[in-house]
C-alpha positions as a printed Julia matrix, in Angstrom:
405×3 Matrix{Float64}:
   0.0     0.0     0.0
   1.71    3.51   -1.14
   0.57    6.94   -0.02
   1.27   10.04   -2.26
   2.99   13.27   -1.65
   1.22   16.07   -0.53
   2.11   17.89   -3.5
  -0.42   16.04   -5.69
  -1.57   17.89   -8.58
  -5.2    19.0    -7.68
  -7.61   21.28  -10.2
  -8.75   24.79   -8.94
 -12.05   24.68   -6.51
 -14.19   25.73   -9.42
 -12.85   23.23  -11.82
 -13.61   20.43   -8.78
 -17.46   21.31   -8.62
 -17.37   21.79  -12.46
 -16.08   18.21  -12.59
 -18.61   17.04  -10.27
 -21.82   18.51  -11.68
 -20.58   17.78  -15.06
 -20.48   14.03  -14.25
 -24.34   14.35  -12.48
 -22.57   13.73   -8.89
 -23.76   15.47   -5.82
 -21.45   16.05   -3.01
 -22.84   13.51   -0.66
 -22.83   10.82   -3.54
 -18.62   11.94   -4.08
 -18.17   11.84   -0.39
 -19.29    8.94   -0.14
 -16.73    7.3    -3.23
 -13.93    8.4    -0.98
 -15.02    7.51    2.41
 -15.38   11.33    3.86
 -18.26   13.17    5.11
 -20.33   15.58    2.56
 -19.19   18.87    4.82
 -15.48   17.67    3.41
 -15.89   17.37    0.03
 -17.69   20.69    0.03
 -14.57   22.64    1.96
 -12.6    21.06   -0.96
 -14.56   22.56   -3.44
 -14.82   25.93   -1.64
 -11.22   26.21   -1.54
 -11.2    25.99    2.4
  -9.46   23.15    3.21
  -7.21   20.77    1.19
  -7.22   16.91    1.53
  -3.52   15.31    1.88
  -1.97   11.87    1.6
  -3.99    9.05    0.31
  -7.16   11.09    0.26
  -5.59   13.57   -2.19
  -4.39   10.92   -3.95
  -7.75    9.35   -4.3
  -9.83   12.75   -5.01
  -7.31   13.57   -8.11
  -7.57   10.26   -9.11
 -11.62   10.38   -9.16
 -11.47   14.01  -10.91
  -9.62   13.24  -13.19
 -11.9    10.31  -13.93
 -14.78   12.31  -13.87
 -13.25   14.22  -17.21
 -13.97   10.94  -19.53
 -17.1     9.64  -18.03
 -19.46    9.31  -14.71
 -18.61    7.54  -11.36
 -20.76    5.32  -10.29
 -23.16    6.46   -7.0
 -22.37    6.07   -3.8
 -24.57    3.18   -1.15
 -27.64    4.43    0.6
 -26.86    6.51    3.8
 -29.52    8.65    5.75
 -28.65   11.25    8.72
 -30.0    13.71   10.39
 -29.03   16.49    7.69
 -31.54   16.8     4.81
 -29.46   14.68    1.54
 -30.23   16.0    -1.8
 -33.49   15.07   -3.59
 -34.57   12.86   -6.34
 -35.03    9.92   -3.84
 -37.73    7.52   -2.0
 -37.41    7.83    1.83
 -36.41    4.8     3.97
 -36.08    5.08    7.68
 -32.94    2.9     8.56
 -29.75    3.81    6.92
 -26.93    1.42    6.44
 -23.99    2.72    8.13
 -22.58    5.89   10.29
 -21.01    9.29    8.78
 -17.11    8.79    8.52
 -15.52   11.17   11.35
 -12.32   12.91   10.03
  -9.93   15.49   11.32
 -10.03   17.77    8.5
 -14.09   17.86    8.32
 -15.23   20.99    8.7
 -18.69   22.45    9.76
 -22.13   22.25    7.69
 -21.93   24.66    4.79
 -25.07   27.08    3.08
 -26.78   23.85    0.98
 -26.09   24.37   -3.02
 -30.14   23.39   -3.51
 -32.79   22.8    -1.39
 -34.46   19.14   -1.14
 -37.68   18.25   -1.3
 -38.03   16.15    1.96
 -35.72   15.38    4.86
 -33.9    11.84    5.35
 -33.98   10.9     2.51
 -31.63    7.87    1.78
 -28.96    8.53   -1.18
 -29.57    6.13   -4.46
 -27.82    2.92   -4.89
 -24.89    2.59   -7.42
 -27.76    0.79   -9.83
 -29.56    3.48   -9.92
 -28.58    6.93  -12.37
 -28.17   10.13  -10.22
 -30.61   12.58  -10.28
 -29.67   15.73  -12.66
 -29.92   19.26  -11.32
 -33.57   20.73  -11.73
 -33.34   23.52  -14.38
 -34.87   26.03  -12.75
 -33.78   25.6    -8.88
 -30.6    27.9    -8.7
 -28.09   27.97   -5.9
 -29.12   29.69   -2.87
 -25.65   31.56   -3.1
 -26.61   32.46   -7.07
 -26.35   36.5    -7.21
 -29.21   36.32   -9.12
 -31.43   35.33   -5.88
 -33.05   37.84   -4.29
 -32.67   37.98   -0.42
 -36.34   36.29    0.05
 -35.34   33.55   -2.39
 -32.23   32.91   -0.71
 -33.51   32.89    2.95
 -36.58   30.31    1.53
 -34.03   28.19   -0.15
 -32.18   28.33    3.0
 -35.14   27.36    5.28
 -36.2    24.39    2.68
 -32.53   22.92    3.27
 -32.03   23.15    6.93
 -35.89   23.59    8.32
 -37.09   19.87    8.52
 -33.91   18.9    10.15
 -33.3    21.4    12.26
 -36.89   20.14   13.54
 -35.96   17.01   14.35
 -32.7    17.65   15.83
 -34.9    20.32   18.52
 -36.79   17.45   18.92
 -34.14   15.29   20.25
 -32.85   18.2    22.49
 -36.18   19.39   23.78
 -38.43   15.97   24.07
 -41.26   18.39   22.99
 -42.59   18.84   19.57
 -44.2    22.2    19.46
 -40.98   23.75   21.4
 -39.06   22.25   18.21
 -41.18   24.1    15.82
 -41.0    27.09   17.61
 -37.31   27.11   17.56
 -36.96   26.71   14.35
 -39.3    29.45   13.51
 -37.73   32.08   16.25
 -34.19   31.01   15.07
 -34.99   31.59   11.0
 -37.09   34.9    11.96
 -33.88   36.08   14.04
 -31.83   35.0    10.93
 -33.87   37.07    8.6
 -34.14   40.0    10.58
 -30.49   39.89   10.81
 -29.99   38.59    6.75
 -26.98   40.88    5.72
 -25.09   39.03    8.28
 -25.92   36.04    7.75
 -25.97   36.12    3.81
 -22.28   36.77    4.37
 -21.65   34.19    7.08
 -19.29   31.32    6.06
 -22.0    28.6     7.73
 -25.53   30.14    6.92
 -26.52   26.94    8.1
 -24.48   26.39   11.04
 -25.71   29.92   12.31
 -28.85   28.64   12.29
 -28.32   25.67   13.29
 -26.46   26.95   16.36
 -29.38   29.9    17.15
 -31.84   26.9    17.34
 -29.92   24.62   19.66
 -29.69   27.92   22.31
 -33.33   29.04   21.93
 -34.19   25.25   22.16
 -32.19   24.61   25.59
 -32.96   28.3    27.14
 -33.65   27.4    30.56
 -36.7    30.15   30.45
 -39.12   27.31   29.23
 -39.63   25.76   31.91
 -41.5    28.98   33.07
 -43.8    29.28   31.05
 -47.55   27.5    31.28
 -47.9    25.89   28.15
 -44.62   23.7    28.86
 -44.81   23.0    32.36
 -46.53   19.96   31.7
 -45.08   17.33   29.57
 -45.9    16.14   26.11
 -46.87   12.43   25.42
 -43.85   10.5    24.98
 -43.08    8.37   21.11
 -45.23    5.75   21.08
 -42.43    2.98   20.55
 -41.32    1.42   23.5
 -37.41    1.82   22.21
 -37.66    4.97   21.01
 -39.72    6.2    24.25
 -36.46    4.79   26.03
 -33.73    6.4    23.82
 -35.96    9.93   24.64
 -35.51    9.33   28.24
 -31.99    9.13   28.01
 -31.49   11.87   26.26
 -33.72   13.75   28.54
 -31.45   12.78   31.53
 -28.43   13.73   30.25
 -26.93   17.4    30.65
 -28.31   19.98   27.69
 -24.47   20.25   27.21
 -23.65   16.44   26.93
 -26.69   16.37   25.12
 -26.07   18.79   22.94
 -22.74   17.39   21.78
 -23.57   14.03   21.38
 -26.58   15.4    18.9
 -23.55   16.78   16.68
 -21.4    14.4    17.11
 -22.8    11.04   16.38
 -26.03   12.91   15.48
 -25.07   14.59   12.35
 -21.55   13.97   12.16
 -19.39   16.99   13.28
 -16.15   16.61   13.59
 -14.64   17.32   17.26
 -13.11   20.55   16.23
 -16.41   21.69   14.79
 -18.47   19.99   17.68
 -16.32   22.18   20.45
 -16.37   25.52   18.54
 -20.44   24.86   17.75
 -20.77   24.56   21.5
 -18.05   27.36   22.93
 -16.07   24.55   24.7
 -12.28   23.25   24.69
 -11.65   20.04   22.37
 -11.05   18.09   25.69
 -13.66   19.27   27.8
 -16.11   18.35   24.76
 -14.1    14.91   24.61
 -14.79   14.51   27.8
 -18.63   15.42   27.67
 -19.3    13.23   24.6
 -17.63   10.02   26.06
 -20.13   10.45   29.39
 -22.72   10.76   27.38
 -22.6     7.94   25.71
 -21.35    5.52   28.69
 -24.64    7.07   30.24
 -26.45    6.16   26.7
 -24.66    2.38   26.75
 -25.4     1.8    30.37
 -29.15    1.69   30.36
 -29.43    0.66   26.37
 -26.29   -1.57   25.75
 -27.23   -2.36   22.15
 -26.65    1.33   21.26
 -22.98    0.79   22.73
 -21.4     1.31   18.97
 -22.1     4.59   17.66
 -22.79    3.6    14.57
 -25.68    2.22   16.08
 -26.55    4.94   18.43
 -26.22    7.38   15.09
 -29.36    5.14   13.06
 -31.6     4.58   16.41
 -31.04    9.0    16.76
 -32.14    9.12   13.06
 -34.9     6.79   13.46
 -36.27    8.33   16.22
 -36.25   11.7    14.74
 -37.94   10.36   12.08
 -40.59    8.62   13.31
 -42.37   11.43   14.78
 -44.72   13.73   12.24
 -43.01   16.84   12.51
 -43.78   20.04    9.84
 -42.33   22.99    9.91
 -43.91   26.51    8.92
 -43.81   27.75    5.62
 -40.72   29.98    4.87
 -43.31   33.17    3.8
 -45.05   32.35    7.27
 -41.79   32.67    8.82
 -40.74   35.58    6.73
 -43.68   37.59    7.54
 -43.68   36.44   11.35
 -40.1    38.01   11.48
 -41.71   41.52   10.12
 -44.76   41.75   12.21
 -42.25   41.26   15.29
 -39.64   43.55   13.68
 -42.75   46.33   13.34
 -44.09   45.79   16.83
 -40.65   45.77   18.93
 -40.24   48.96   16.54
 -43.42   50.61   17.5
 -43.02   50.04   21.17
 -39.6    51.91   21.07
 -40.99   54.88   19.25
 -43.85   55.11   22.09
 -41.94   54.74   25.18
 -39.41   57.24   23.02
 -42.55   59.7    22.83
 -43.63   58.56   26.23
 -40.19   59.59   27.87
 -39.91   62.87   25.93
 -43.29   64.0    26.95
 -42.85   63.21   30.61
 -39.46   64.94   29.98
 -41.04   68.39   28.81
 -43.91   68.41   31.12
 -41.14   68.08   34.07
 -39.95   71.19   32.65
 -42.81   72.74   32.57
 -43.94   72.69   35.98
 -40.44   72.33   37.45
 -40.04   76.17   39.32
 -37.52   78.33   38.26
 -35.87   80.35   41.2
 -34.87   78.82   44.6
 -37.11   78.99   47.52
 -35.7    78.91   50.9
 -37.44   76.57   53.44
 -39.86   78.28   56.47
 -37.46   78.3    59.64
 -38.74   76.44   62.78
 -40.57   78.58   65.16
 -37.89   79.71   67.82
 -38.93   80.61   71.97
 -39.06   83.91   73.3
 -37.61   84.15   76.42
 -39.44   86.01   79.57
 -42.99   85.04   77.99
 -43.78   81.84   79.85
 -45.63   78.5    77.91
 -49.02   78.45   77.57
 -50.59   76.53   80.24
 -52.48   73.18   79.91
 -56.52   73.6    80.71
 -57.05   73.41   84.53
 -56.32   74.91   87.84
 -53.95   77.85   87.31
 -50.82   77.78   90.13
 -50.29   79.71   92.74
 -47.77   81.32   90.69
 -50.12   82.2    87.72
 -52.27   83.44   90.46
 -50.03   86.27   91.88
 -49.33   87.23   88.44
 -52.95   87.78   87.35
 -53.47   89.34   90.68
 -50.56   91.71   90.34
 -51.49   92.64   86.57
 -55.33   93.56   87.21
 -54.13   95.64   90.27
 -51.78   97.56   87.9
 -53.75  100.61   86.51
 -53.31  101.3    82.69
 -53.34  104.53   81.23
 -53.05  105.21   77.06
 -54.32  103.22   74.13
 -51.51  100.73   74.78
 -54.72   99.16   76.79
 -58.34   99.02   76.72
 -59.98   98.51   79.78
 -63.72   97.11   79.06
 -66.15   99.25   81.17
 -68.72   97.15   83.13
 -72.11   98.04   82.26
């Protein structure tokens, strides 16, 4: 067995896609030819990353294959992350997604498909083409509310499921979804122009889905009615019992197939400490269901699960027009408390007063005047005074002396 160099010719990015569409290949069905994840083959054609050593070897050898004729398809394979169309569904796939060190996160999807899980074809079976009129969602000739929809088609029914997995609760997964794509549009510059559209919203979802705030409000106090399968109603309540960070991380690890790198970065942790999380969670997964020990296993029982429940998500206009009505209100109630606080502000000015008033003094005692006596008996004191001051004769009008009739 020999290994190339590193320094193995390789075409441009463009000319790699070019090769690939020209042969009517889709990324996953490549990927899948060389034994990588779909997230890989489209960094290669990006121009992100570079493969090396036998897998360059292999990818040249393939493209330059695919100038002469077609490569076969690649064996049926269903995840969590919506495959491209032109397929019947089936709910078990056949094996896991391969993990890699150079896989890199889930990229904007090149067109949307027309239902989720969907297993790839078979190598007996000719790939679908590309639909004529179903342009990239990166195609400058989108407009924004194309793009977003084309988005939401892609990632939506997925991103349903995987809430699902993380919340136990079906209309909490919805409404995750929906809140994460409304905070995506409202925020759609940035995100157009984000690297990972998808990862973005993928990552908005998981945080709305596992905001500790639920739990406060009525409508989820109580909880839903678990899956009706015995297995899968066990699988749920290990998940449920895990930590929403172990959960989390195995959900994009042997969920959807992140790498570790990607898996750590999606969920602000260190590579070790999310090591460390994922191999808990699934000794906590393996002790009470042993036959989902292998994560290959664990990986198809996750997608069957998420599949098995009847889960829709809105309509991208719906969610579109959701975003606006909340953009308009949150606007409107800033311009009234604005008016609100201004008025307040001017009447304060109005009936503020404008020169400085000094305070009353306290009353102050006058000495030689004595207190004014409580009703009663006067003293013997008061008595010589009264006596002293009628015997005193007053002349002048200092004193009027009421004549007795």
């Amino acid at each position: 067995m020999t290994t190339q160099s590193p320094g193995t010719p390789l075409p441009p990015p463009k000319e790699r896609r070019r090769l690939r569409e020209s042969a009517s290949l889709t990324q996953a069905q490549l990927a899948a030819q060389l034994g990588v994840a779909r997230e890989t083959v489209r960094a290669w054609e990006s121009g992100r990353t570079t493969p090396r050593g036998r897998r360059r070897e292999a990818y040249a050898k393939l493209l330059a294959s695919l100038t002469d004729t077609p490569e076969p398809e690649p064996p049926v394979t269903a995840t969590l992350v919506d495959p491209p169309t032109g397929t019947d569904p089936e709910r078990t796939p056949t094996r896991a997604p391969d993990r890699t060190p150079d896989r890199t996160s889930a990229r904007a999807p090149r067109r949307a498909p027309a239902r989720a899980l969907r297993p790839r074809p078979t190598p007996t079976t000719p790939a679908p083409p590309r639909p004529p009129h179903s342009p990239a969602p990166d195609s400058p000739s989108l407009t924004p509310a194309q793009a977003f929809d084309a988005l939401y088609a892609f990632c939506a029914p997925s991103l349903v499921r995987q809430a699902y997995l993380l919340t136990g609760r079906r209309e909490l997964a919805r409404e995750s979804v929906e809140r994460a794509f409304q905070t995506a549009w409202d925020r759609w510059p940035e995100v157009a122009v984000d690297p990972d559209p998808a990862g973005w919203v993928r990552a908005t979802t998981y945080e709305y889905a596992l905001s500790p705030w639920h739990q406060f409000r009525p409508r989820f106090r109580n909880p839903e009615p678990p899956p009706a399968v015995p297995a899968d109603r066990a699988l749920m309540d290990v998940l449920l019992s895990l930590p929403p960070s172990y959960r989390r991380t195995l959900l994009l690890y042997d969920g959807i197939g992140l790498g570790l790198p990607e898996t750590a970065a999606e969920t602000e942790a260190s590579t070790p400490a999310t090591a460390n999380r994922l191999l808990h969670a699934r000794e906590a997964v393996s002790a009470r269901l042993p036959d989902l020990a292998a994560p290959g296993r664990l990986h198809r029982r996750l997608a069957e699960v998420a599949s098995a429940e009847r889960l829709r998500a809105a309509k991208p206009s719906v969610v579109r027009m959701g975003s606006e009505r909340r953009a308009r209100f949150w606007t409107r109630a800033a311009i009234a408390f604005t008016v609100a606080l201004i008025s307040a502000t001017a009447l304060t000015l109005q009936t503020a007063p404008t020169r400085y008033e000094p305070p009353v003094p306290p009353g102050e005692t006058v000495p030689g005047v004595p207190p004014r006596a409580a009703p009663g008996a006067l003293s013997d004191k008061e008595l010589a005074l009264r006596a002293k001051l009628r015997a005193e004769l007053t002349h002048g009008p200092q004193r009027l002396t009421p004549e007795p009739r």
